[in-house]
C-alpha positions in Angstrom: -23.6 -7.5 -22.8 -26.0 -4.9 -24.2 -27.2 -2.5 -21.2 -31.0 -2.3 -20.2 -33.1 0.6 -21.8 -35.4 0.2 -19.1 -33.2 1.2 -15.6 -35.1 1.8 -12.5 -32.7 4.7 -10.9 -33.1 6.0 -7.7 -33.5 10.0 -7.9 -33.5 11.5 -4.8 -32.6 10.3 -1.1 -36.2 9.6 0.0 -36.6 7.1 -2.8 -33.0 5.7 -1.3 -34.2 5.8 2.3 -37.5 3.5 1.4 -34.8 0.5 0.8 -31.9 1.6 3.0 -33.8 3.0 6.0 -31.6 5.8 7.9 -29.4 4.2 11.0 -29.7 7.3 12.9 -26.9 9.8 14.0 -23.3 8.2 12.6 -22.4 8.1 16.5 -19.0 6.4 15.2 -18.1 9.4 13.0 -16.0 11.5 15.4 -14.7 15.3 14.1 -11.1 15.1 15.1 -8.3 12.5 15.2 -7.5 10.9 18.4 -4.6 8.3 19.6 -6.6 5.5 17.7 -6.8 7.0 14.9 -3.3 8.5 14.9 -2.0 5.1 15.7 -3.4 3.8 12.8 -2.1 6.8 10.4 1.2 5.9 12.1 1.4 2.4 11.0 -0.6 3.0 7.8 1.9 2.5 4.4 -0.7 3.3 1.9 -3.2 5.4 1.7 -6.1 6.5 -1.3 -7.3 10.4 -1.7 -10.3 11.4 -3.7 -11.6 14.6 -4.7 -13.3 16.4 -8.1 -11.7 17.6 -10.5 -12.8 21.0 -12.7 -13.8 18.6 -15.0 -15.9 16.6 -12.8 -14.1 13.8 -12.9 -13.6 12.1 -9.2 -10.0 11.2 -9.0 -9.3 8.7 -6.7 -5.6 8.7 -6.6 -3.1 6.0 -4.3 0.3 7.4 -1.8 2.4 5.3 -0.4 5.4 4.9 1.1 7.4 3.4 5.0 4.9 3.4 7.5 3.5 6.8 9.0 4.8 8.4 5.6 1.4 10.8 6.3 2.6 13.1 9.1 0.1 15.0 11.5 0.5 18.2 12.8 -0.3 19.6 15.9 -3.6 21.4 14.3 -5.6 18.3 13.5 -3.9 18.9 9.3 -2.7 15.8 7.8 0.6 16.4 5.7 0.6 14.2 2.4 4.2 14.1 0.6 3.2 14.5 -3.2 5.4 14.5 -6.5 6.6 17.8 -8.0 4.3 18.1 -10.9 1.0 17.0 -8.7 -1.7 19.2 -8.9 -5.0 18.5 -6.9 -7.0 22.0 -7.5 -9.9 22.3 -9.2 -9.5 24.8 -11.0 -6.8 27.9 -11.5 -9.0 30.2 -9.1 -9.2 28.3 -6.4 -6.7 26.8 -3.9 -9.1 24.8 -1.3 -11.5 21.8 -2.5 -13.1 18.7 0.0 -10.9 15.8 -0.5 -11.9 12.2 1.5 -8.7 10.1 2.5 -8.4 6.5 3.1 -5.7 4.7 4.8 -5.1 0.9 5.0 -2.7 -1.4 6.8 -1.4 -4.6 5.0 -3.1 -7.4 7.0 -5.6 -5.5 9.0 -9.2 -5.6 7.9 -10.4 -2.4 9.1 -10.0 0.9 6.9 -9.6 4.2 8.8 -11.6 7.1 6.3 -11.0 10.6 7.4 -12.1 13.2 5.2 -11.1 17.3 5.4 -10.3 20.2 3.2 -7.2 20.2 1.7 -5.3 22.9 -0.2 -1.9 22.1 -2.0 1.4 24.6 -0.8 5.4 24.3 -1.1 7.4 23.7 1.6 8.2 27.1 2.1 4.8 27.8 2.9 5.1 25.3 6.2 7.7 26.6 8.5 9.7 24.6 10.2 8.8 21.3 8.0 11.2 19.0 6.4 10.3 16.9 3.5 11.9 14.7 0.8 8.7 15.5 -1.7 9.0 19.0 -3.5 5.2 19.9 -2.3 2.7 18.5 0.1 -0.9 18.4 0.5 -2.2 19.6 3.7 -5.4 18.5 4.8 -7.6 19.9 7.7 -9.3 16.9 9.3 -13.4 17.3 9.9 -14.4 13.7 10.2 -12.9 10.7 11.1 -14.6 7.1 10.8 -13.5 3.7 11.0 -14.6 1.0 8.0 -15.2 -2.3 9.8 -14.0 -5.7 7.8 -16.5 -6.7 5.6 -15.1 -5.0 2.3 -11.5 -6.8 3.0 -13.2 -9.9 4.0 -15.2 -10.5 1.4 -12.1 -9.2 -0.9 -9.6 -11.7 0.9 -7.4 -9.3 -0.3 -4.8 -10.4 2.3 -4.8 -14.0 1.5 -5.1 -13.5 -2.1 -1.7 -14.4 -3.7 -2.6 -12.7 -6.9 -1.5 -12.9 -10.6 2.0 -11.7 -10.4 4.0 -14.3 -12.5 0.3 -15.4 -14.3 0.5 -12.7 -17.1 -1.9 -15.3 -19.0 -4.6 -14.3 -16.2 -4.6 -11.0 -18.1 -4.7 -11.8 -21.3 -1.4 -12.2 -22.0 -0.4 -8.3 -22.4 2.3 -6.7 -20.9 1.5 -4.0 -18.3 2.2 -0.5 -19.4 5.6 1.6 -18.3 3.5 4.5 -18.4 0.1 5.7 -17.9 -2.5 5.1 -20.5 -5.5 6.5 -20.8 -8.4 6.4 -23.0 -12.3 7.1 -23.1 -13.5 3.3 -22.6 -12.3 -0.3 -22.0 -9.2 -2.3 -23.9 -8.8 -5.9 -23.7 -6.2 -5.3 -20.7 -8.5 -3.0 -18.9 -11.8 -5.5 -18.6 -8.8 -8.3 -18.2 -7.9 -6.5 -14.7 -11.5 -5.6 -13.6 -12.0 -9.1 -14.1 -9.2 -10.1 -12.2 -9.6 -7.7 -9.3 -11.3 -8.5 -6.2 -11.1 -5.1 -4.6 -11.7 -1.6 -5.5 -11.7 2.1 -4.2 -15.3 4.5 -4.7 -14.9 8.2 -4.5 -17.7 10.3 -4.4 -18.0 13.9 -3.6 -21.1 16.1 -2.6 -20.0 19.8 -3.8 -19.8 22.3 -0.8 -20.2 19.3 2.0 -17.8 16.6 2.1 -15.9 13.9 -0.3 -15.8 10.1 0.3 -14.0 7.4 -0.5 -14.7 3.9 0.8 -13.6 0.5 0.4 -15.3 -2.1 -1.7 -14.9 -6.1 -2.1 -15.9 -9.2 -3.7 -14.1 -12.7 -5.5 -12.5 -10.8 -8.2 -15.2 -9.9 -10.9 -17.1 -8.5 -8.8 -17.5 -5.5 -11.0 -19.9 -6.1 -13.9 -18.9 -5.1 -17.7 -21.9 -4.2 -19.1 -20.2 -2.8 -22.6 -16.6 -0.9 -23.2 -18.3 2.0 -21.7 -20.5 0.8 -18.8 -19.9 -1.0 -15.5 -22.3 -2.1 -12.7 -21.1 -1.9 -9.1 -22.8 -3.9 -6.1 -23.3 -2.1 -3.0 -23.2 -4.8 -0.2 -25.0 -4.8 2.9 -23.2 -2.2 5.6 -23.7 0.5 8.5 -26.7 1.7 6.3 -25.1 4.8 6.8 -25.0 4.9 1.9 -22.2 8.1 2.5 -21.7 7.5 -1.1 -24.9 6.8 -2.6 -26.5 10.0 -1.2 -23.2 11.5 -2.7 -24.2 10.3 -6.0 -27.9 11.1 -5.6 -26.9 15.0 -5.1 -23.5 14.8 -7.5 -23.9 12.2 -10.5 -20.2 11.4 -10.7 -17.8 8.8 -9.4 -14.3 7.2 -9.5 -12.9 3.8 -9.0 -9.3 2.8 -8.5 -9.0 -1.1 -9.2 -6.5 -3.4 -7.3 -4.9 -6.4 -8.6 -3.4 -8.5 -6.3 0.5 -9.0 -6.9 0.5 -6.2 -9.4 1.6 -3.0 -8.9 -0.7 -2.0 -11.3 -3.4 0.7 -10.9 -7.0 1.1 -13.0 -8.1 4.3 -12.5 -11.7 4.7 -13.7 -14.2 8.1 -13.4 -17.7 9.0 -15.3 -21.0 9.5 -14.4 -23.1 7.8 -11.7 -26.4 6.6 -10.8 -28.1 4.2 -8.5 -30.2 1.3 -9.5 -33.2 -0.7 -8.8 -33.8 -2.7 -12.1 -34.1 -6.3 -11.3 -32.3 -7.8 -14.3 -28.9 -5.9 -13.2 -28.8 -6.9 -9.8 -29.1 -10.3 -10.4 -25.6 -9.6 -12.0 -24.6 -8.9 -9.1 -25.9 -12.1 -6.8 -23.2 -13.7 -4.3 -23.8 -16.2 -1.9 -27.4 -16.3 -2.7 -27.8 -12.6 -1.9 -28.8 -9.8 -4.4 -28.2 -6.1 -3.4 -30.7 -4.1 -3.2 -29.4 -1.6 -5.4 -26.4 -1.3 -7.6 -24.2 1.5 -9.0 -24.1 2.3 -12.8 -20.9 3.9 -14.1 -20.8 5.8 -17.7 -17.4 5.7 -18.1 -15.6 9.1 -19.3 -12.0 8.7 -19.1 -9.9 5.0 -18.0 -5.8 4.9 -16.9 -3.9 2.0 -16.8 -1.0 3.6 -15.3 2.1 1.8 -13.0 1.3 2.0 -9.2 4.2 4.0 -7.7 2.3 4.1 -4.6 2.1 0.1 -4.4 5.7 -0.4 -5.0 6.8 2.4 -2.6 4.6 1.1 0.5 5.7 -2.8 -0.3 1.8 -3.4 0.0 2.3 -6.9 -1.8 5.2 -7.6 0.1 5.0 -10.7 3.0 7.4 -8.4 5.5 4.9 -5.5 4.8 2.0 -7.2 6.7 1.9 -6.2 10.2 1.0 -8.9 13.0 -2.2 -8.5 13.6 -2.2 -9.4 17.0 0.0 -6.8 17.7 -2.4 -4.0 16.8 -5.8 -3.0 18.4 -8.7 -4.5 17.5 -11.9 -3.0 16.3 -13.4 -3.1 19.7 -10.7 -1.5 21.6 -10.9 1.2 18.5 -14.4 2.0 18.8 -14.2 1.6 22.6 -11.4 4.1 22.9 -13.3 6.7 20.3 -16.1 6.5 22.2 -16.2 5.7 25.6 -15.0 9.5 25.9 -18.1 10.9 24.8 -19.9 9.1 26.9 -20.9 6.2 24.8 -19.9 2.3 25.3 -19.3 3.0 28.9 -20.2 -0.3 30.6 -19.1 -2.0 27.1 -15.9 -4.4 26.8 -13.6 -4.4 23.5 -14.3 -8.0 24.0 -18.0 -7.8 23.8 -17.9 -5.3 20.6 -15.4 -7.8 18.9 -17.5 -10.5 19.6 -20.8 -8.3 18.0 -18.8 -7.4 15.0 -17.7 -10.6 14.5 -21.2 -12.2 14.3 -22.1 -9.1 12.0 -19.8 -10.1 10.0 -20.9 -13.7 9.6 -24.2 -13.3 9.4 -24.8 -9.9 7.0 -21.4 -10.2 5.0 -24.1 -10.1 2.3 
């Protein structure tokens, strides 16, 4: 499909804010991590970094492995096990960049994003630590936010059984050993965006912060527009756009794709921009609902590469779901953040459950 000549992009914040008014001060944002939020890091198998490269590039890269593999120390620093020959800096010169985090929990809805500074250092730079991985990557926590559902709900990434023994559902070609990469789409590349109902968004405002945040649809919810061009939807949420602003102020972006069943990985990064033009978003209809405004990606570099981090966390795997009556609620999450602050004090879990959950019904679109 040829893309549009005629875009109407969105330039600068204002412009944003005249569709997606500002919701006010992110009350749920909170600076440091707390039992809720450790609890969830404690159970949490997999989790998805993103941060820019010296060449721009937002890579937005998956760990996994048993639950709690992402240890916190007594500092408010997250320690993330990495391989030996991982390198996250920028640049030679510089050893501290913003990275965002997010962590997930096979069968739980909500997302826990907590975003920091990180820097990368050897073991023998951490006294006193004991790790399998050759290097880790210690991030100091400055802001910690829960997702609600909406992304994995519209995703149904949990009940989604996948493609695994369907190779036909991707064309048919075999999945690489090894990471491939290239400056546009194959056949097996727009063969898995089509077949993949959820998806990872980095973004990164230099000198501020870095974001990544979940995103979900049935599978093909991500447009090809050509070998070179993809459309995004941005779905109704907290209004709080962490990532369109991002884009606004830093024109570049990242996308890791999920399959479900595969323990595959689509890693995707170019150059963003926000859009307005009618004749895209209707691309992007579902349920009878158009977005408001959609993302454009330019695409600069595309790896198909084997998902090490899938495999090692079991994140397909039945036993790897947790029971999710066995683990707190959004309600008793947000109550617990905030009820120490002084907010939600004469509010229930129960009665914030019950909210989000007609939210969720009625603006899932």
């Amino acid at each position: 499909m040829p893309v549009s000549n005629s875009r109407l992009l969105i330039e600068t914040e204002a412009q944003l804010r005249e569709l997606i008014p500002w919701p006010g001060k992110p009350v749920k944002k909170i600076e440091s991590l707390e039992s809720q939020s450790l609890n969830y890091i404690t159970h949490a198998p997999f989790m998805v970094t993103t941060v820019q490269r010296a060449d721009n590039l937002i890579e937005v890269k998956a760990y996994g492995g048993k639950p709690g593999f992402v240890r916190v120390l007594e500092d408010n620093t997250l320690l993330i096990p990495t391989a030996p020959d991982e390198s996250f800096q920028p640049d030679g010169s510089e050893s501290v960049t913003f990275a965002g985090c997010l962590f997930l929990i096979p069968g739980v809805n909500e997302t826990l994003r907590v975003n920091g500074k990180v820097k990368f250092v050897s073991p023998s730079e951490e006294p006193g630590q004991s790790l399998h991985q050759n290097q880790a990557k210690p991030l100091a926590v400055e802001e910690v936010f829960m997702h609600c559902a909406k992304a994995l709900i519209r995703s149904r990434l949990w009940n989604n059984e996948g493609v695994a023994g369907q190779p036909q559902l991707l064309g048919g070609h075999p999945l690489p050993g090894e990471p491939v990469k290239s400056d546009r789409l194959d056949d097996l590349g727009r063969s898995f965006i089509e077949n993949s109902p959820f998806l990872f968004l980095g973004t990164n405002q230099p000198g501020s912060v870095a974001d990544v945040s979940p995103r979900g649809d049935p599978p093909g919810f991500v447009k090809i527009l050509d070998d070179r061009t993809l459309l995004i939807p941005e779905r109704r949420g907290n209004n709080l756009a962490d990532n369109l602003t991002n884009i606004i102020a830093n024109p570049w972006a990242g996308l890791l794709f999920l399959v479900p069943g595969l323990n595959t990985e689509l890693w995707i990064s170019g150059q963003a921009s926000v859009t307005t033009e009618p004749g895209l978003l209707e691309l992007l209809t579902e349920q009878n609902k158009t977005p408001l405004v959609g993302i454009i990606l330019s695409i600069k570099e595309v790896v198909l590469k084997p998902g090490k981090a899938l495999a090692d966390s079991g994140f397909w795997e039945p036993e790897t779901k947790i029971d999710r009556k066995s683990f707190p609620t959004l309600g008793q999450i947000f109550r617990d953040q905030l009820q120490p602050r002084g907010l939600l004090k004469e509010t229930s879990a129960e009665e914030i459950d019950a909210r989000l959950a007609v939210d969720s019904r009625e603006k899932l679109y």
